[in-house]
N, C-alpha and C positions, 0 to 999 in steps of 0.2 A: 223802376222801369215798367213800363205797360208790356203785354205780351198778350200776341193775339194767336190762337188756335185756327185751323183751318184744316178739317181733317179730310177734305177733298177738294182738293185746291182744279183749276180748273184753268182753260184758256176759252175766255169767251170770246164765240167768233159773232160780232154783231152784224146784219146786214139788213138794207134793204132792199126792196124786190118792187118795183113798179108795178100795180097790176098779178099780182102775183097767182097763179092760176093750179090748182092740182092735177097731176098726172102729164105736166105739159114740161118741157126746158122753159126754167125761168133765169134769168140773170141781174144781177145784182145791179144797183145803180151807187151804190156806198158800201164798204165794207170797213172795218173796225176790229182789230183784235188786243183783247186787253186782260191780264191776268186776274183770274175770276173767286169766288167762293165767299162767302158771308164775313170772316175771318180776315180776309186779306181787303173786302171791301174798308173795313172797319180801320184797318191799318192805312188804306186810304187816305181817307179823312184825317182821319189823326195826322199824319202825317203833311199830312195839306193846310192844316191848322199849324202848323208848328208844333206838333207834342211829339219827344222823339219815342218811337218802339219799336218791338221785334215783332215779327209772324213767321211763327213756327207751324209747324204741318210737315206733311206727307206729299215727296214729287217721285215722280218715273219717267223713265223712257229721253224723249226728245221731246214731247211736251213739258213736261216737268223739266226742262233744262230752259226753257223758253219763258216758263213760269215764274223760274229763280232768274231768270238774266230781266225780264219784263218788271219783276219785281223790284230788283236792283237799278234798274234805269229811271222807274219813279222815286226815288230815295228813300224807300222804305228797306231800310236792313230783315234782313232775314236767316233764320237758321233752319231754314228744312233737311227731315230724313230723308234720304234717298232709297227708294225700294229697286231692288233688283229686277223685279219681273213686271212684266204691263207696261204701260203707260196712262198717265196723268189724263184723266177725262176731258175731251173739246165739246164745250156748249154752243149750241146755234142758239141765235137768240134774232127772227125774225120779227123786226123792228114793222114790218109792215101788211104783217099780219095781223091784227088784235095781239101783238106780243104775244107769238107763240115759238114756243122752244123747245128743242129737244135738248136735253140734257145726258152726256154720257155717262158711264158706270164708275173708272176711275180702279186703280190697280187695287188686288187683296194686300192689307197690310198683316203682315207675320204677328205671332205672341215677341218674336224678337228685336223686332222694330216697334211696334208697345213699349216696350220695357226701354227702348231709347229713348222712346218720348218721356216717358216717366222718370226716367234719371234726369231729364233736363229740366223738368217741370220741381222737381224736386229739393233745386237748387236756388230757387222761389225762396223771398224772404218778407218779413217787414215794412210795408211802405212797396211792396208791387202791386201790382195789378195785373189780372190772368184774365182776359175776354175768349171763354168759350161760344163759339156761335157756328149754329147750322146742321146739319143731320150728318147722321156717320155712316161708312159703308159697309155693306150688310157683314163685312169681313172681322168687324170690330164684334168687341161686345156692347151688346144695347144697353149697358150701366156704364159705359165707359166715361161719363160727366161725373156720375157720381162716386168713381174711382179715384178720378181725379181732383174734387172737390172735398174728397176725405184725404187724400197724401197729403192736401196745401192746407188742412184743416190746423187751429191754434199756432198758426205764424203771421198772423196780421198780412196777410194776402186779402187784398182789395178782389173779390171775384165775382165777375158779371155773368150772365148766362141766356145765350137769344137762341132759346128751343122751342119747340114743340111737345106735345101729348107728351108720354110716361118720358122721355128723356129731362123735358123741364120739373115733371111733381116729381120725381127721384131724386131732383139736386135739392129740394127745398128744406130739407130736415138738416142740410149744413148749411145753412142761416147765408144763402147768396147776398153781399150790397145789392146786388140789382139783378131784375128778371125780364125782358121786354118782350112781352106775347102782345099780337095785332091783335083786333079785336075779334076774327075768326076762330085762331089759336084759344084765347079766352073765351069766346062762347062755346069751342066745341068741348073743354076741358069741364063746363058746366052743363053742359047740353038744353043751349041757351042762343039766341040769335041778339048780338046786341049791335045798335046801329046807334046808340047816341053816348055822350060821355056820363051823361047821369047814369044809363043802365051801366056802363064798364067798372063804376066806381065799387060798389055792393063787392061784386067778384073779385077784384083788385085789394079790396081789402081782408075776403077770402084767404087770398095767394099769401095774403104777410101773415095771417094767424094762422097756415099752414108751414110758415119757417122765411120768405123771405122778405128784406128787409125793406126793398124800397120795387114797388114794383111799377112800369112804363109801361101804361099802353096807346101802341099808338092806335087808330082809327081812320086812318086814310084823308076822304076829304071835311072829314068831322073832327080833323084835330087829334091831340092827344091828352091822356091822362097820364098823372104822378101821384101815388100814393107811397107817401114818403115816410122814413120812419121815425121822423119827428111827431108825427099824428096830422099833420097839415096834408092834404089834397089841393094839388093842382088841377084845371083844365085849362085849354084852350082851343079856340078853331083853327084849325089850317089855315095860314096867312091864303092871301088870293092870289093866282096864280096859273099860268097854264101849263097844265101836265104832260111833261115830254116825256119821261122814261120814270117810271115806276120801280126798276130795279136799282136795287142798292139803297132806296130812300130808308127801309127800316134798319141798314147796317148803318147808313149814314147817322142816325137820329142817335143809335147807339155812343156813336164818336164821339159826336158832338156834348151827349150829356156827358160825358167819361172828358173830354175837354174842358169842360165847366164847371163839372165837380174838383177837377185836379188845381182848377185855375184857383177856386175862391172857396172852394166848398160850402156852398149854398146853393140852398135844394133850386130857387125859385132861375136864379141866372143859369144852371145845368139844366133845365124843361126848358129854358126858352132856347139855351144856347141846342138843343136837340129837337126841338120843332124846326129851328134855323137849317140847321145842317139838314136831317131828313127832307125839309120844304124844299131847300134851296137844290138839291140832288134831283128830285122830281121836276122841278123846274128847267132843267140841263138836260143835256145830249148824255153826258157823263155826268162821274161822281163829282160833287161840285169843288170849287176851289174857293179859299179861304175869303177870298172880297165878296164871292156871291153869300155865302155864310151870313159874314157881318152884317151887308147889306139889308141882308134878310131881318136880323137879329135885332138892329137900328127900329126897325118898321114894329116888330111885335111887341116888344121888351115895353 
Protein backbone atom coordinates (compact mmCIF):
# COMPACT_ATOMS: atom_id res chain seq x y z
CA UNK A 1 0.00 0.00 0.00
CA UNK A 2 1.26 3.50 -0.85
CA UNK A 3 0.45 6.08 1.92
CA UNK A 4 0.57 9.65 1.75
CA UNK A 5 1.32 12.19 4.76
CA UNK A 6 -0.12 15.50 4.68
CA UNK A 7 0.56 17.26 7.77
CA UNK A 8 -1.51 20.38 7.01
CA UNK A 9 -4.08 19.44 4.96
CA UNK A 10 -6.10 22.30 3.60
CA UNK A 11 -9.33 23.47 1.55
CA UNK A 12 -8.17 25.47 -1.45
CA UNK A 13 -10.49 28.11 -2.22
CA UNK A 14 -9.28 28.87 -6.03
CA UNK A 15 -10.84 32.03 -7.73
CA UNK A 16 -10.82 34.30 -10.18
CA UNK A 17 -11.17 38.06 -10.02
CA UNK A 18 -11.38 40.08 -13.35
CA UNK A 19 -9.36 43.03 -13.22
CA UNK A 20 -8.72 42.65 -9.79
CA UNK A 21 -7.79 45.91 -7.98
CA UNK A 22 -6.49 46.46 -4.13
CA UNK A 23 -8.22 48.22 -1.52
CA UNK A 24 -11.49 48.09 -3.67
CA UNK A 25 -14.61 45.15 -3.45
CA UNK A 26 -13.47 42.79 -5.97
CA UNK A 27 -15.71 39.76 -7.10
CA UNK A 28 -15.16 36.71 -8.46
CA UNK A 29 -15.98 35.57 -11.93
CA UNK A 30 -15.04 31.48 -11.10
CA UNK A 31 -14.59 29.91 -8.06
CA UNK A 32 -13.24 26.39 -7.16
CA UNK A 33 -12.82 24.62 -4.02
CA UNK A 34 -10.91 21.52 -3.74
CA UNK A 35 -9.07 19.54 -0.87
CA UNK A 36 -5.47 20.96 -0.67
CA UNK A 37 -1.83 20.13 0.78
CA UNK A 38 1.18 18.62 -1.12
CA UNK A 39 0.37 15.02 0.38
CA UNK A 40 -3.09 14.78 -0.63
CA UNK A 41 -2.04 16.46 -4.11
CA UNK A 42 0.16 13.36 -4.57
CA UNK A 43 -2.81 11.00 -3.46
CA UNK A 44 -4.46 12.78 -6.36
CA UNK A 45 -2.80 11.62 -9.05
CA UNK A 46 -2.08 8.52 -7.88
CA UNK A 47 -5.24 7.83 -7.60
CA UNK A 48 -6.12 9.28 -11.10
CA UNK A 49 -3.67 6.95 -12.54
CA UNK A 50 -5.25 4.02 -11.12
CA UNK A 51 -2.62 3.11 -8.00
CA UNK A 52 -4.77 2.45 -5.11
CA UNK A 53 -3.58 4.46 -1.52
CA UNK A 54 -4.25 6.00 1.67
CA UNK A 55 -3.56 10.06 2.92
CA UNK A 56 -3.30 10.21 6.22
CA UNK A 57 -2.83 13.69 7.99
CA UNK A 58 -4.23 15.91 10.41
CA UNK A 59 -8.20 17.57 10.09
CA UNK A 60 -10.29 20.00 12.50
CA UNK A 61 -13.21 21.82 12.80
CA UNK A 62 -15.73 21.89 9.77
CA UNK A 63 -12.92 22.40 7.43
CA UNK A 64 -11.33 19.28 8.09
CA UNK A 65 -14.87 17.56 7.77
CA UNK A 66 -15.00 19.07 4.29
CA UNK A 67 -11.50 17.92 3.61
CA UNK A 68 -12.18 14.23 4.66
CA UNK A 69 -15.89 14.22 2.74
CA UNK A 70 -13.92 16.28 -0.55
CA UNK A 71 -11.36 13.73 -0.08
CA UNK A 72 -13.68 10.75 -0.20
CA UNK A 73 -15.80 11.94 -3.02
CA UNK A 74 -12.56 11.87 -5.33
CA UNK A 75 -11.94 8.11 -4.39
CA UNK A 76 -9.00 8.63 -2.61
CA UNK A 77 -9.48 6.64 0.74
CA UNK A 78 -8.24 8.21 3.69
CA UNK A 79 -7.50 7.89 7.44
CA UNK A 80 -7.15 11.28 8.97
CA UNK A 81 -6.53 12.24 12.82
CA UNK A 82 -9.10 14.31 14.02
CA UNK A 83 -7.75 17.28 16.24
CA UNK A 84 -10.10 18.82 18.84
CA UNK A 85 -9.37 22.36 18.76
CA UNK A 86 -9.06 24.83 15.54
CA UNK A 87 -9.86 24.26 12.33
CA UNK A 88 -8.23 22.90 9.13
CA UNK A 89 -6.46 25.86 7.36
CA UNK A 90 -8.49 27.66 3.97
CA UNK A 91 -5.99 28.65 1.15
CA UNK A 92 -7.10 31.48 -1.25
CA UNK A 93 -5.31 30.88 -4.16
CA UNK A 94 -5.96 34.00 -6.70
CA UNK A 95 -5.79 32.60 -10.06
CA UNK A 96 -5.72 36.11 -11.47
CA UNK A 97 -3.43 37.61 -9.88
CA UNK A 98 0.19 36.47 -10.78
CA UNK A 99 -1.02 33.38 -8.54
CA UNK A 100 -0.98 34.94 -5.46
CA UNK A 101 -2.27 33.26 -2.23
CA UNK A 102 -2.62 33.56 1.03
CA UNK A 103 -2.34 30.52 2.85
CA UNK A 104 -3.73 29.86 6.40
CA UNK A 105 -2.21 28.54 9.64
CA UNK A 106 -4.07 25.28 10.13
CA UNK A 107 -4.82 23.88 13.91
CA UNK A 108 -1.80 23.01 16.75
CA UNK A 109 -1.35 19.27 16.76
CA UNK A 110 -0.81 17.73 20.37
CA UNK A 111 2.26 15.32 21.52
CA UNK A 112 -1.02 13.04 21.68
CA UNK A 113 -2.20 13.11 18.32
CA UNK A 114 1.68 12.57 17.26
CA UNK A 115 1.81 9.58 18.92
CA UNK A 116 -1.58 8.60 16.85
CA UNK A 117 0.13 9.22 13.84
CA UNK A 118 2.94 7.25 14.80
CA UNK A 119 1.21 4.11 15.94
CA UNK A 120 -0.35 4.11 12.53
CA UNK A 121 2.74 4.72 10.67
CA UNK A 122 4.24 2.03 12.49
CA UNK A 123 2.14 -0.51 11.24
CA UNK A 124 4.00 0.11 7.93
CA UNK A 125 5.60 -2.98 6.42
CA UNK A 126 7.55 -4.54 3.45
CA UNK A 127 6.57 -3.69 0.02
CA UNK A 128 4.82 -0.12 1.34
CA UNK A 129 5.37 2.91 0.41
CA UNK A 130 5.28 6.15 2.96
CA UNK A 131 5.19 9.70 0.70
CA UNK A 132 6.14 12.45 3.19
CA UNK A 133 5.66 15.74 1.39
CA UNK A 134 5.38 19.47 2.51
CA UNK A 135 6.22 21.78 5.60
CA UNK A 136 4.89 20.96 9.06
CA UNK A 137 3.15 23.27 11.47
CA UNK A 138 5.23 25.33 13.72
CA UNK A 139 3.25 23.01 16.49
CA UNK A 140 5.21 20.03 15.39
CA UNK A 141 8.61 19.27 15.98
CA UNK A 142 10.99 20.53 13.07
CA UNK A 143 12.71 16.63 13.01
CA UNK A 144 9.42 15.22 12.70
CA UNK A 145 10.36 13.47 8.88
CA UNK A 146 13.12 12.32 10.51
CA UNK A 147 11.27 10.81 13.41
CA UNK A 148 9.44 9.16 11.20
CA UNK A 149 11.90 7.95 8.74
CA UNK A 150 13.90 6.25 11.69
CA UNK A 151 10.39 4.36 13.22
CA UNK A 152 9.90 2.86 9.27
CA UNK A 153 13.83 2.45 9.32
CA UNK A 154 14.90 -1.69 8.40
CA UNK A 155 11.39 -2.80 7.20
CA UNK A 156 11.65 -2.55 3.56
CA UNK A 157 9.42 0.79 3.56
CA UNK A 158 9.72 2.26 -0.01
CA UNK A 159 10.06 6.11 1.59
CA UNK A 160 9.95 9.34 -0.57
CA UNK A 161 10.37 12.79 0.80
CA UNK A 162 9.26 16.44 -1.05
CA UNK A 163 10.84 18.91 1.53
CA UNK A 164 12.74 21.70 1.85
CA UNK A 165 16.03 23.17 3.74
CA UNK A 166 16.94 21.19 7.14
CA UNK A 167 13.68 19.23 7.10
CA UNK A 168 14.91 17.51 3.69
CA UNK A 169 19.19 17.06 4.76
CA UNK A 170 17.83 15.52 8.20
CA UNK A 171 15.94 12.72 6.38
CA UNK A 172 19.08 11.91 4.32
CA UNK A 173 21.22 9.79 6.69
CA UNK A 174 18.10 7.15 6.54
CA UNK A 175 18.95 6.43 3.04
CA UNK A 176 15.21 7.98 1.41
CA UNK A 177 14.28 5.89 -2.29
CA UNK A 178 13.62 9.34 -3.46
CA UNK A 179 14.21 13.10 -2.52
CA UNK A 180 12.46 15.63 -5.10
CA UNK A 181 13.78 19.33 -4.40
CA UNK A 182 12.99 22.16 -7.40
CA UNK A 183 15.72 23.62 -8.48
CA UNK A 184 15.44 26.65 -6.04
CA UNK A 185 15.10 24.20 -3.10
CA UNK A 186 18.47 22.71 -4.55
CA UNK A 187 20.25 25.83 -5.13
CA UNK A 188 19.48 27.29 -1.89
CA UNK A 189 20.66 24.02 0.00
CA UNK A 190 24.17 24.81 -1.90
CA UNK A 191 23.98 28.55 -1.97
CA UNK A 192 23.94 28.25 -5.52
CA UNK A 193 21.45 29.71 -8.32
CA UNK A 194 20.98 26.76 -10.89
CA UNK A 195 18.87 27.47 -14.11
CA UNK A 196 19.93 24.64 -16.33
CA UNK A 197 19.94 20.67 -15.98
CA UNK A 198 23.76 20.29 -16.42
CA UNK A 199 24.23 22.86 -13.23
CA UNK A 200 21.34 20.58 -11.16
CA UNK A 201 23.25 17.41 -11.98
CA UNK A 202 26.89 18.06 -9.65
CA UNK A 203 24.42 18.86 -6.51
CA UNK A 204 22.01 15.93 -7.14
CA UNK A 205 24.64 13.85 -7.02
CA UNK A 206 25.75 15.77 -3.78
CA UNK A 207 22.17 14.76 -2.18
CA UNK A 208 22.95 10.86 -2.96
CA UNK A 209 26.62 10.85 -1.30
CA UNK A 210 24.93 12.68 1.54
CA UNK A 211 22.38 9.34 2.02
CA UNK A 212 19.79 9.62 -0.65
CA UNK A 213 19.18 7.18 -2.96
CA UNK A 214 17.57 8.45 -6.13
CA UNK A 215 17.23 12.07 -6.26
CA UNK A 216 14.37 14.21 -8.74
CA UNK A 217 14.78 17.49 -9.57
CA UNK A 218 12.58 19.20 -11.24
CA UNK A 219 13.37 22.65 -12.97
CA UNK A 220 10.14 24.20 -14.24
CA UNK A 221 10.24 25.19 -17.82
CA UNK A 222 14.00 23.50 -18.19
CA UNK A 223 12.68 20.18 -17.61
CA UNK A 224 13.91 17.80 -14.98
CA UNK A 225 16.67 15.72 -13.53
CA UNK A 226 17.19 11.94 -12.13
CA UNK A 227 19.98 10.90 -10.57
CA UNK A 228 19.27 7.55 -9.91
CA UNK A 229 20.96 5.06 -7.85
CA UNK A 230 21.97 2.75 -10.45
CA UNK A 231 24.67 5.51 -11.32
CA UNK A 232 22.72 6.51 -14.62
CA UNK A 233 21.43 10.20 -14.84
CA UNK A 234 18.52 11.31 -16.50
CA UNK A 235 17.48 14.70 -18.04
CA UNK A 236 15.03 16.01 -20.03
CA UNK A 237 13.10 19.43 -21.28
CA UNK A 238 9.62 20.19 -20.32
CA UNK A 239 7.54 18.78 -23.04
CA UNK A 240 5.92 22.24 -24.80
CA UNK A 241 2.96 23.46 -23.50
CA UNK A 242 0.96 26.28 -22.15
CA UNK A 243 1.17 26.90 -18.53
CA UNK A 244 -2.21 27.20 -16.87
CA UNK A 245 -1.60 26.45 -13.08
CA UNK A 246 1.77 25.87 -11.61
CA UNK A 247 0.25 24.39 -8.38
CA UNK A 248 0.41 20.95 -7.72
CA UNK A 249 2.76 20.13 -10.81
CA UNK A 250 5.88 19.31 -8.37
CA UNK A 251 3.21 16.92 -6.16
CA UNK A 252 2.05 15.76 -9.45
CA UNK A 253 5.70 14.68 -11.03
CA UNK A 254 6.04 12.96 -7.51
CA UNK A 255 3.02 10.49 -8.35
CA UNK A 256 3.65 10.04 -11.46
CA UNK A 257 7.41 8.75 -10.79
CA UNK A 258 5.98 6.54 -7.63
CA UNK A 259 3.42 5.32 -10.62
CA UNK A 260 6.12 4.07 -12.79
CA UNK A 261 8.35 2.94 -10.50
CA UNK A 262 5.66 0.67 -8.88
CA UNK A 263 4.44 -0.25 -12.50
CA UNK A 264 7.82 -1.56 -14.08
CA UNK A 265 10.50 -0.47 -11.78
CA UNK A 266 12.65 1.22 -14.24
CA UNK A 267 14.33 4.28 -13.54
CA UNK A 268 14.00 5.66 -17.31
CA UNK A 269 9.72 4.90 -17.75
CA UNK A 270 9.35 6.47 -13.85
CA UNK A 271 11.25 10.15 -15.14
CA UNK A 272 9.25 10.09 -17.99
CA UNK A 273 6.06 8.75 -16.41
CA UNK A 274 6.73 12.08 -13.76
CA UNK A 275 7.78 14.74 -16.32
CA UNK A 276 4.18 13.37 -17.86
CA UNK A 277 2.30 13.82 -14.79
CA UNK A 278 3.99 17.14 -13.46
CA UNK A 279 3.72 18.49 -17.41
CA UNK A 280 0.46 17.36 -17.81
CA UNK A 281 -0.90 19.16 -14.20
CA UNK A 282 0.73 22.49 -15.32
CA UNK A 283 -0.97 22.34 -18.44
CA UNK A 284 -4.72 21.87 -16.63
CA UNK A 285 -7.00 24.13 -14.81
CA UNK A 286 -6.51 21.29 -12.11
CA UNK A 287 -4.52 18.35 -11.08
CA UNK A 288 -4.55 16.41 -14.25
CA UNK A 289 -6.42 13.18 -15.14
CA UNK A 290 -4.93 10.03 -16.36
CA UNK A 291 -5.44 10.40 -20.49
CA UNK A 292 -3.97 13.97 -20.14
CA UNK A 293 -0.82 11.97 -18.30
CA UNK A 294 -0.54 9.42 -21.15
CA UNK A 295 -0.98 11.63 -23.65
CA UNK A 296 1.63 13.39 -22.48
CA UNK A 297 3.97 10.46 -21.76
CA UNK A 298 3.13 9.03 -25.61
CA UNK A 299 4.76 12.44 -26.91
CA UNK A 300 8.18 12.47 -24.70
CA UNK A 301 8.88 8.65 -23.98
Amino acid sequence: MIYTVTFNPSLDYIVSVDDFRLGLTNRTSSELILPGGKGINVSTILTNLGVTNTALGFIAGFTGDEIARRTEEAGIPSDFIRVGEGISRINIKLKSADGTEINGMGPDISREKLSELMEKLETLREGDVLILAGSVPASMPADIYSRILELIGGRGVTSVVDAAGELLLNVLKYRPFLIKPNSHELGDIFGTELKTREEAVPCARKLQNMGARNVLVSLAAEGAVLAAEDGTVYDAPAPKGILVNSVGSGDSMVAGFISGWMEKQDYRHAFLMGIAAGSASAFSEHLAARDEIMALYEKIR
